[in-house]
LUMKOLDREN-382708 format. One line per field, with one value per residue: residue number from 1; residue in three letters; x, y, z of N, C-alpha, C, O, CB in turn. Coordinates in nm, 2 decimals. Atoms other than C-alpha are relative to their C-alpha. Glycine has a CB too. Layout:
resi <- c(NUM / ...)
resn <- c(ALA / ...)
npx <- c(X / ...)
npy <- c(Y / ...)
npz <- c(Z / ...)
capx <- c(X / ...)
capy <- c(Y / ...)
capz <- c(Z / ...)
cpx <- c(X / ...)
cpy <- c(Y / ...)
cpz <- c(Z / ...)
opx <- c(X / ...)
opy <- c(Y / ...)
opz <- c(Z / ...)
cbpx <- c(X / ...)
cbpy <- c(Y / ...)
cbpz <- c(Z / ...)
This chain:
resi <- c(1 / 2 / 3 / 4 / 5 / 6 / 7 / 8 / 9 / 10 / 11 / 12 / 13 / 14 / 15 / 16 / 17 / 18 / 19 / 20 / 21 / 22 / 23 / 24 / 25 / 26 / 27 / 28 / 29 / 30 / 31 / 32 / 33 / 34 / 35 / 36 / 37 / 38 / 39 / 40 / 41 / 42 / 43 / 44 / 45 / 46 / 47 / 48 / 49 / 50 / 51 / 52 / 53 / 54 / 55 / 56 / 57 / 58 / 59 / 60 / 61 / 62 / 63 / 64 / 65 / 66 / 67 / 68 / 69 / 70 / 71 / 72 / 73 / 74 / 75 / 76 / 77 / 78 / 79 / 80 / 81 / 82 / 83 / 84 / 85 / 86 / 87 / 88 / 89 / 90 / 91 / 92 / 93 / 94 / 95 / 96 / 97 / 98 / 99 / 100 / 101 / 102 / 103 / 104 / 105)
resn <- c(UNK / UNK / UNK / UNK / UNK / UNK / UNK / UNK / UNK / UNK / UNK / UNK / UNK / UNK / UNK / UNK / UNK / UNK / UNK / UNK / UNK / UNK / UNK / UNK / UNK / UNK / UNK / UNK / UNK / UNK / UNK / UNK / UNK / UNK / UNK / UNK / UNK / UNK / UNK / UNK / UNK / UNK / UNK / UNK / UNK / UNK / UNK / UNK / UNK / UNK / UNK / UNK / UNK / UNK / UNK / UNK / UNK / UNK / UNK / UNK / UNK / UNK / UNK / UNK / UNK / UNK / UNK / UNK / UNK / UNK / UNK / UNK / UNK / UNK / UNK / UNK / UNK / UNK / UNK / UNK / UNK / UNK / UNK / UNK / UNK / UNK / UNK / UNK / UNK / UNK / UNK / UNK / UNK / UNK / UNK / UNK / UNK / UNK / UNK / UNK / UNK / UNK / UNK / UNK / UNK)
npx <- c(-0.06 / -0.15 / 0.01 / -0.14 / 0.09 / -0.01 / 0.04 / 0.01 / -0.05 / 0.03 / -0.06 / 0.10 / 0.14 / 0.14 / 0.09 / 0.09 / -0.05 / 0.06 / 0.15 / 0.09 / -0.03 / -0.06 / 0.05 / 0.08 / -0.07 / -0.06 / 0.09 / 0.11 / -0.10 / 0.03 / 0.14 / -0.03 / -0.07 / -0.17 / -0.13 / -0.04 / 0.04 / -0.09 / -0.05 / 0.07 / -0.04 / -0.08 / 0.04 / -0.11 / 0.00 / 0.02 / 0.16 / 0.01 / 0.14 / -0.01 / 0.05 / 0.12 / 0.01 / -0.06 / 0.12 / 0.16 / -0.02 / 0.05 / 0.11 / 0.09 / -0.04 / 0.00 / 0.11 / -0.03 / -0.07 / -0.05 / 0.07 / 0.05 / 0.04 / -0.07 / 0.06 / -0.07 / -0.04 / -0.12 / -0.10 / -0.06 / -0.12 / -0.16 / -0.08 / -0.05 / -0.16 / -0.01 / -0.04 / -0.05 / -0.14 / -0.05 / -0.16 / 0.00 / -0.15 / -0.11 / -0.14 / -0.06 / 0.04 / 0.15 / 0.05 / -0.07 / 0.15 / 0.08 / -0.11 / 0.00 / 0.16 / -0.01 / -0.08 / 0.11 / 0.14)
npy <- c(-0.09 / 0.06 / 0.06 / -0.04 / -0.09 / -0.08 / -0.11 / -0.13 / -0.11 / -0.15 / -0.13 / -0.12 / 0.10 / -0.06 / -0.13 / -0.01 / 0.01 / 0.15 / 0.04 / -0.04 / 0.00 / 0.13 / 0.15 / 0.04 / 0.05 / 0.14 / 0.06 / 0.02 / 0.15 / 0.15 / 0.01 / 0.05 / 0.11 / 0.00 / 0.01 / 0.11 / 0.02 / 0.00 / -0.17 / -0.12 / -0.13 / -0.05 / -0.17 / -0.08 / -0.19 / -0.02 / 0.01 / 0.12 / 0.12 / 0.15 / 0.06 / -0.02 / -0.17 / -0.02 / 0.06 / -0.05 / -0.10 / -0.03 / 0.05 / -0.09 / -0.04 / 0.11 / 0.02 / -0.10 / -0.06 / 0.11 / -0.02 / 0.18 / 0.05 / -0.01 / 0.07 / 0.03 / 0.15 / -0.02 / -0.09 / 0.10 / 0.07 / -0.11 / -0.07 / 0.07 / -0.03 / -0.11 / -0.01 / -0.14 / 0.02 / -0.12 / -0.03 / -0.11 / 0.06 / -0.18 / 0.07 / 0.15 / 0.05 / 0.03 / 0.08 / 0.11 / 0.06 / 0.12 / 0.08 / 0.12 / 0.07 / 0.06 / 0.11 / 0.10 / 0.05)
npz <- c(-0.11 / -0.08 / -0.15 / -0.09 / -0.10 / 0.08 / -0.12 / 0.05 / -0.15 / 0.03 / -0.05 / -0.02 / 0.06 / -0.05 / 0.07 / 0.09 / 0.15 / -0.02 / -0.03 / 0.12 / 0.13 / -0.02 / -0.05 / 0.13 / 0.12 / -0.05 / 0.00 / 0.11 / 0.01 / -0.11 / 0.01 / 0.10 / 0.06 / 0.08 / -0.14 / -0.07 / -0.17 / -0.19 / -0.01 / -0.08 / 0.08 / -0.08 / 0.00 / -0.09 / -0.05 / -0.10 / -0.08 / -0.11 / -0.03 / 0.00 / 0.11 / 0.05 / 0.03 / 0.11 / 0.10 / 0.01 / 0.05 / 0.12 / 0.02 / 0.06 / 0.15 / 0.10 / 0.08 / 0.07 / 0.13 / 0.06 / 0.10 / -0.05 / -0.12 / -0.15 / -0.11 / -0.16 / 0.00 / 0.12 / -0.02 / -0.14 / 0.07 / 0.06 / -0.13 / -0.03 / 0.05 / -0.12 / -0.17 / -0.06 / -0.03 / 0.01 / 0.04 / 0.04 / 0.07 / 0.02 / -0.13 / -0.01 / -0.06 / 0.02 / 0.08 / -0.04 / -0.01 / 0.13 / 0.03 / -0.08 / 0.11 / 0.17 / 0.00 / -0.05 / 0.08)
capx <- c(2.53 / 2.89 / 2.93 / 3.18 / 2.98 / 2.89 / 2.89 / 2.78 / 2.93 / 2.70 / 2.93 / 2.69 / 2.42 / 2.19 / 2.13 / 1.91 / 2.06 / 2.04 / 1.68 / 1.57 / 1.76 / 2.01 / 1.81 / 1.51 / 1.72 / 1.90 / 1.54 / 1.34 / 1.70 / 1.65 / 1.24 / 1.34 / 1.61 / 1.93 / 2.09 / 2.25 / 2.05 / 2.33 / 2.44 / 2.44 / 2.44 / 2.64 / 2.54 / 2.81 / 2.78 / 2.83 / 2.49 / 2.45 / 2.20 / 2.13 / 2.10 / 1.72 / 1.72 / 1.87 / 1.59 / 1.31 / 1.45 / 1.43 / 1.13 / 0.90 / 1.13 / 1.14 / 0.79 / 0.80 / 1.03 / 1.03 / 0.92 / 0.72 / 0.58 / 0.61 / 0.53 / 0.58 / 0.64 / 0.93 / 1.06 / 1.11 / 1.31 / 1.52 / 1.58 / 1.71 / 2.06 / 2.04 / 2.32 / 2.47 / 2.83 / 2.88 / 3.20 / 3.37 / 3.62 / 3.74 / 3.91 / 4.18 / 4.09 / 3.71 / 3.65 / 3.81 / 3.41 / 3.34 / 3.68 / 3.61 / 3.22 / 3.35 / 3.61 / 3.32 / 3.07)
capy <- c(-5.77 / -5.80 / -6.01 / -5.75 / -5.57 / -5.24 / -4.92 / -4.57 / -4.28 / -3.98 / -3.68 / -3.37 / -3.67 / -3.46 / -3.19 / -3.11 / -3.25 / -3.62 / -3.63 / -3.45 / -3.61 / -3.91 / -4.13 / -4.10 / -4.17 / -4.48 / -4.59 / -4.60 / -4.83 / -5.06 / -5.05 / -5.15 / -5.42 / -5.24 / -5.20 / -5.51 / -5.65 / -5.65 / -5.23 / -5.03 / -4.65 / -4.49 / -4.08 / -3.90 / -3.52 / -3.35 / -3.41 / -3.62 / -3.93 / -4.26 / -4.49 / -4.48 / -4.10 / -4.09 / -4.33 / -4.12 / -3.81 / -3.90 / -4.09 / -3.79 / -3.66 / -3.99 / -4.01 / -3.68 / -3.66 / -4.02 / -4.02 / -4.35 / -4.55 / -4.52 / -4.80 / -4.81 / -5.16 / -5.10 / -4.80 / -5.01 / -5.23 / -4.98 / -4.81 / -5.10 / -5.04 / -4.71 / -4.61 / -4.30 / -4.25 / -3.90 / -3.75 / -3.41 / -3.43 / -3.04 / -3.22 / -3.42 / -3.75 / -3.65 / -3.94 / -4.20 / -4.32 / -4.42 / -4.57 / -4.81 / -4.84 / -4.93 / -5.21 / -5.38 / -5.40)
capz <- c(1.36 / 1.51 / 1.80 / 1.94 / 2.28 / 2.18 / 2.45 / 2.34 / 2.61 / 2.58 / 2.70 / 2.87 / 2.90 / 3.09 / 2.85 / 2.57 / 2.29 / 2.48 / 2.59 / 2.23 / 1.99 / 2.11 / 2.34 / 2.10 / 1.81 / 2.01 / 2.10 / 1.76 / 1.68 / 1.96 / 1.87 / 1.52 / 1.59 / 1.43 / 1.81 / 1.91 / 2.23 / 2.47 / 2.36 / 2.62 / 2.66 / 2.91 / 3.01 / 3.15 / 3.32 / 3.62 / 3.74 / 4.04 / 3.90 / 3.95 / 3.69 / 3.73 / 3.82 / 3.48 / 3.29 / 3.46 / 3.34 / 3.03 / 2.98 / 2.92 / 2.64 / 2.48 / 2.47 / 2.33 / 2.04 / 1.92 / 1.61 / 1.56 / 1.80 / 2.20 / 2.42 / 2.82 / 2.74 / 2.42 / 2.64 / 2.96 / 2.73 / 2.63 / 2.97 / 3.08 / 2.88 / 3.04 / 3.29 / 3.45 / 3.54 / 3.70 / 3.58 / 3.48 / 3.16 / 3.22 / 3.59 / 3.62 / 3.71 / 3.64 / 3.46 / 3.66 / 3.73 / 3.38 / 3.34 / 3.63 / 3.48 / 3.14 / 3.30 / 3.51 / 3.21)
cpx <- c(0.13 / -0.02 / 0.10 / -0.12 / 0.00 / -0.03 / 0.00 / 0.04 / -0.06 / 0.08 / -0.12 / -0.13 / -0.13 / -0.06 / -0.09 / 0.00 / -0.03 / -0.13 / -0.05 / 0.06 / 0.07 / -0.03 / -0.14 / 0.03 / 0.04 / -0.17 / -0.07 / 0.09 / -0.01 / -0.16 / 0.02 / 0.11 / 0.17 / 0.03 / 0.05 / -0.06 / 0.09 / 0.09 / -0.04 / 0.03 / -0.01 / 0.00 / 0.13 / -0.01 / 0.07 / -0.11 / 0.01 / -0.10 / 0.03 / 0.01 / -0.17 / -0.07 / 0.01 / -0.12 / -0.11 / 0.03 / -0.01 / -0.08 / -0.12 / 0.04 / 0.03 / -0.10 / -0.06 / 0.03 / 0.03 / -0.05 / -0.01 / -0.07 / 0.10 / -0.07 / 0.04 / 0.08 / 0.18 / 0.11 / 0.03 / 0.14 / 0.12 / 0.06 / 0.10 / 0.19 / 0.03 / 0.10 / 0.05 / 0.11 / 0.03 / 0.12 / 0.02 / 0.15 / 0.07 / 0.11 / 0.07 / -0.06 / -0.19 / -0.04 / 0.06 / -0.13 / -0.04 / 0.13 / 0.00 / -0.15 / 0.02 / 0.10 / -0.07 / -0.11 / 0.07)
cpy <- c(-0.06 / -0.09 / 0.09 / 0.11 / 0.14 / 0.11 / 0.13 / 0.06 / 0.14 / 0.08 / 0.08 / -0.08 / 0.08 / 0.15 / -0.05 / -0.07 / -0.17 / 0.01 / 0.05 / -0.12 / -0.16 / -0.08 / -0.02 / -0.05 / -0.17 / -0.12 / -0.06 / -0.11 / -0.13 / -0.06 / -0.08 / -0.12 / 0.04 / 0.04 / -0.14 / 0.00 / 0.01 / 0.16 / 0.01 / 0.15 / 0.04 / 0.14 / 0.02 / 0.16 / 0.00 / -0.02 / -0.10 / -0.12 / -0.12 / -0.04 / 0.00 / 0.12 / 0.01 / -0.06 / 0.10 / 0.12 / 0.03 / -0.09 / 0.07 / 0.07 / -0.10 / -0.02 / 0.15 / 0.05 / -0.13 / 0.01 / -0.15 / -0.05 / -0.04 / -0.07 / 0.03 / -0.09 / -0.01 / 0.15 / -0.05 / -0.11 / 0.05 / 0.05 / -0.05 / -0.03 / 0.13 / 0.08 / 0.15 / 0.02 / 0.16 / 0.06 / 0.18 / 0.00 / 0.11 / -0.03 / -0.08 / -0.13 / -0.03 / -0.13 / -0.15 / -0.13 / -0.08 / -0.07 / -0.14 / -0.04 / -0.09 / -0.18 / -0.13 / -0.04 / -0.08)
cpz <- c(0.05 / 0.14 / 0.09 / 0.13 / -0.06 / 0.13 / -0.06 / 0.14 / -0.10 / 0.07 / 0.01 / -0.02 / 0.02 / -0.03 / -0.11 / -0.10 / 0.00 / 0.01 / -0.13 / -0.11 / -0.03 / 0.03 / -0.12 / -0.13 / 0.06 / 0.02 / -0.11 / -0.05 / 0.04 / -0.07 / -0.14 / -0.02 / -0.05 / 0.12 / 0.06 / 0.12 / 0.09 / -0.03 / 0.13 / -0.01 / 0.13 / 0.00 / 0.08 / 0.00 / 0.10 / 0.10 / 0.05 / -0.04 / 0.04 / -0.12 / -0.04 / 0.01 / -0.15 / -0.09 / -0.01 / -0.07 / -0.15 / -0.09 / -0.09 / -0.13 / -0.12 / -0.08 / -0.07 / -0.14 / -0.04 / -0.12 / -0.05 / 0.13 / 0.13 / 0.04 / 0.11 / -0.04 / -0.08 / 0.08 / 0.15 / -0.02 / 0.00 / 0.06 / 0.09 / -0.03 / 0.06 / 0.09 / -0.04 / 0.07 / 0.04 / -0.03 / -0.09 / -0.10 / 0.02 / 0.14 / 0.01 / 0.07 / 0.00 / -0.08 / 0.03 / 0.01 / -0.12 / -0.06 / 0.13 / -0.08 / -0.10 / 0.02 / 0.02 / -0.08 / -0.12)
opx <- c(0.15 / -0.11 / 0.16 / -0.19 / 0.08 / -0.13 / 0.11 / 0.01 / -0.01 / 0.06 / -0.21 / -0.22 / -0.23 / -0.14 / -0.13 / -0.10 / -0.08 / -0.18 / -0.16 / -0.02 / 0.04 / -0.01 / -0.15 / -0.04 / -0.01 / -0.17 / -0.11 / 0.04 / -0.02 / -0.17 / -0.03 / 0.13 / 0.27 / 0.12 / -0.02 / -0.03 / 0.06 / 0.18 / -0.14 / 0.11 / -0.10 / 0.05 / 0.18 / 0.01 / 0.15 / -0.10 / 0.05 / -0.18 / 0.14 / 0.01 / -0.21 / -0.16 / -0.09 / -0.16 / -0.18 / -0.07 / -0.04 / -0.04 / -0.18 / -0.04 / 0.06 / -0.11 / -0.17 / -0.03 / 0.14 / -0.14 / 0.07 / -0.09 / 0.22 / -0.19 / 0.15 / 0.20 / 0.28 / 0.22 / 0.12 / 0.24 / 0.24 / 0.17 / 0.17 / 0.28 / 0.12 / 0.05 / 0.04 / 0.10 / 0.07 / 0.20 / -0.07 / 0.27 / 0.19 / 0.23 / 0.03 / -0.12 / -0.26 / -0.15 / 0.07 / -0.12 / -0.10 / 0.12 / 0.07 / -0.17 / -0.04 / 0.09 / -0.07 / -0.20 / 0.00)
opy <- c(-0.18 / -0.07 / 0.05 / 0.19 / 0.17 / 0.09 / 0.16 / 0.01 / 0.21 / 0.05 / 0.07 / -0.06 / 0.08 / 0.23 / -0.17 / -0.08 / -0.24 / -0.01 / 0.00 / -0.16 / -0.25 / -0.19 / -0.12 / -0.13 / -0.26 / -0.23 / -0.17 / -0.22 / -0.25 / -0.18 / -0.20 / -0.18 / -0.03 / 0.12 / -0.18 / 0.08 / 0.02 / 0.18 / -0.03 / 0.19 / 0.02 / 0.19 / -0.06 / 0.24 / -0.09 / -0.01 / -0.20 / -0.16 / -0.17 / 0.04 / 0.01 / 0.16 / 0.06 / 0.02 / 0.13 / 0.16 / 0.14 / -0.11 / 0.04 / 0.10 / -0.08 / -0.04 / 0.14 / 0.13 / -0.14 / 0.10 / -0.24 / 0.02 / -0.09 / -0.04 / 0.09 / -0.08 / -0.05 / 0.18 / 0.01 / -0.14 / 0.03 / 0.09 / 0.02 / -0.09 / 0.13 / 0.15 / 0.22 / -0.03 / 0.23 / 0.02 / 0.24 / -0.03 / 0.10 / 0.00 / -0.20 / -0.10 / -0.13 / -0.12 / -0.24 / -0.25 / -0.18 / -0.13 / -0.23 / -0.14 / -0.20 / -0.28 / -0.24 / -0.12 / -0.14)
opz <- c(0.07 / 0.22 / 0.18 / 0.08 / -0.15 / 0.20 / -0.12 / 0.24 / -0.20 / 0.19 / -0.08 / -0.10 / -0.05 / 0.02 / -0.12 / -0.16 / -0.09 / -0.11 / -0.15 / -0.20 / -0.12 / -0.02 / -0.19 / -0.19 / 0.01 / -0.02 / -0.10 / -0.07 / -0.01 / -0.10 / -0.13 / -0.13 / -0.06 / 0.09 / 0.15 / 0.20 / 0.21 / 0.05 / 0.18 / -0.10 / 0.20 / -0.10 / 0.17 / -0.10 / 0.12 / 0.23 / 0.00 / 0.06 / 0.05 / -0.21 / -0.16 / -0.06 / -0.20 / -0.17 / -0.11 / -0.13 / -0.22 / -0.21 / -0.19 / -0.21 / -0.23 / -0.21 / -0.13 / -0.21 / -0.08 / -0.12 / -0.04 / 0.24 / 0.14 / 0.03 / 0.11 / -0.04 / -0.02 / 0.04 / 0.22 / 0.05 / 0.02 / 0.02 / 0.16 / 0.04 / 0.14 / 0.18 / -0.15 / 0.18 / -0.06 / 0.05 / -0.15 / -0.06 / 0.00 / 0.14 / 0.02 / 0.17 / 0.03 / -0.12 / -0.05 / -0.02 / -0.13 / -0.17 / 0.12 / -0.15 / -0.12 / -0.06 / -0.04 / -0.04 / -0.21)
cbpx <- c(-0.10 / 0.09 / 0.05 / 0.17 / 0.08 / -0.09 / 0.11 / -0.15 / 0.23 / -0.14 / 0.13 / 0.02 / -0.01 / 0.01 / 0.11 / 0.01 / 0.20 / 0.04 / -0.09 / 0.03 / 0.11 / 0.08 / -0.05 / -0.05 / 0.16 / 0.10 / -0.05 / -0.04 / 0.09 / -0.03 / -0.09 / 0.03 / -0.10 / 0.07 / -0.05 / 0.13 / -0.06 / 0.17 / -0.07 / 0.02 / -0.08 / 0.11 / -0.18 / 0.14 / -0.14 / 0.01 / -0.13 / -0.04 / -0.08 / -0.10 / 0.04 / -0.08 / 0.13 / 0.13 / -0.07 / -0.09 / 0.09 / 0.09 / -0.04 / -0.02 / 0.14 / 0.02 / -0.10 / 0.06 / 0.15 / -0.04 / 0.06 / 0.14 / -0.07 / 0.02 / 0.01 / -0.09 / -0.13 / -0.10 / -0.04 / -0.15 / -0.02 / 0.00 / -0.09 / -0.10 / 0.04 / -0.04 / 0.17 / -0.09 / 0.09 / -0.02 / 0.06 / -0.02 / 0.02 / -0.13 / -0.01 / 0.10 / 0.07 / -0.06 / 0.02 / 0.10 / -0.11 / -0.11 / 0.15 / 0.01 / -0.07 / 0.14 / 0.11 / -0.06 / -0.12)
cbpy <- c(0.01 / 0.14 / -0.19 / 0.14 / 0.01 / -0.01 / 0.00 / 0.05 / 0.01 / 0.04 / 0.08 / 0.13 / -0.16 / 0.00 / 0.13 / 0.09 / 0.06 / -0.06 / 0.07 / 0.20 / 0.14 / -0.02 / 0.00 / 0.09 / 0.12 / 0.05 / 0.05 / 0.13 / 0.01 / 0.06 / 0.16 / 0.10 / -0.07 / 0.12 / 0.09 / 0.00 / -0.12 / -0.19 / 0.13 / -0.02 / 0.08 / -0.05 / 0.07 / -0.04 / 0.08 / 0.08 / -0.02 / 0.05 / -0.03 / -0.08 / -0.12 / -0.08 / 0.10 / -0.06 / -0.13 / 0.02 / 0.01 / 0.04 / -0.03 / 0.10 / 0.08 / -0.11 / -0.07 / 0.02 / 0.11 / -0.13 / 0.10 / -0.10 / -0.12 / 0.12 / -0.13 / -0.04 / -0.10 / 0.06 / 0.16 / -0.11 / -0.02 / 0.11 / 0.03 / -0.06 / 0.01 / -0.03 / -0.14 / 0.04 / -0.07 / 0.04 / -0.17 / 0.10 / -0.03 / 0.21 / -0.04 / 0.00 / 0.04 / 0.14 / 0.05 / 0.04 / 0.12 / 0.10 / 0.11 / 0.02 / 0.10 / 0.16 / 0.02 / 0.05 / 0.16)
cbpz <- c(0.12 / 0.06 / 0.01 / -0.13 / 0.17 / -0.13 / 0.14 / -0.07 / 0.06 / 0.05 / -0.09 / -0.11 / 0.11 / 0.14 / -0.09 / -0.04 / -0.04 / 0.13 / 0.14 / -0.06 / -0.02 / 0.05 / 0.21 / -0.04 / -0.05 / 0.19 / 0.06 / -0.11 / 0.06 / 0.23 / -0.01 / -0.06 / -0.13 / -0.14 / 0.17 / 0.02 / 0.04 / 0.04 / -0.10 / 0.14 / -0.12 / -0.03 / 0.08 / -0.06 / 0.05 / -0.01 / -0.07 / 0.15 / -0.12 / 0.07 / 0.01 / 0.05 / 0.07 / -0.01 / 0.07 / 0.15 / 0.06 / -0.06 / 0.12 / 0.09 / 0.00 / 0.05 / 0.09 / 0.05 / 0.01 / 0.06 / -0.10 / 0.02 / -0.05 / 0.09 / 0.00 / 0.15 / -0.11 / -0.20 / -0.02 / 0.05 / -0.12 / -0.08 / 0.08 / -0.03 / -0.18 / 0.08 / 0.08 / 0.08 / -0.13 / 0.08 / -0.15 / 0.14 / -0.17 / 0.04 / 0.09 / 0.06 / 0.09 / -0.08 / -0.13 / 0.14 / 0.02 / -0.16 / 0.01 / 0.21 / -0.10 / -0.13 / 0.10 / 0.13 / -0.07)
């Protein structure tokens, strides 16, 4: 693995396509070892969450559509890279949030 930090930025984090398809996919990764332990993964919408608003939300579709094995334990792990950066790319300036995020991580 690279030693270079590694940050994924979901755009439209809090639709469909994340909780079915991306964070399950990113998890069974982590579960298996090919994500670098110190990745993280960065959601970006409109949607007002927290960072752990954001986990719980998509907890139930993880354990859901993982294909493979789901722990609490292996998805507590994994939630933990997690964050949530509200932001809008269609406004100026919308994205000034995960441009200060990205500087401080």
């Amino acid at each position: 693995m690279s030693s270079m930090p590694l940050t994924v930025v979901i755009f439209g984090a809090s639709g469909d396509l994340t909780a079915r398809k991306l964070v399950p996919s990113l998890y069974n990764l982590a579960r298996k070892n090919l994500l670098p332990p110190e990745a993280k993964i960065v959601g970006v919408s409109r949607t007002p969450f927290s960072d752990q608003d954001f986990r719980q939300k998509l907890a139930p579709a993880a354990r859901e559509f993982v294909k493979g094995e789901w722990t609490a334990e292996s998805w507590d792990n994994f939630a933990r890279r997690l964050h949530y950066v509200p932001g809008d790319a269609t406004s100026k300036g919308g994205l000034e949030q995960l441009g200060q995020w990205l500087e401080r991580e």
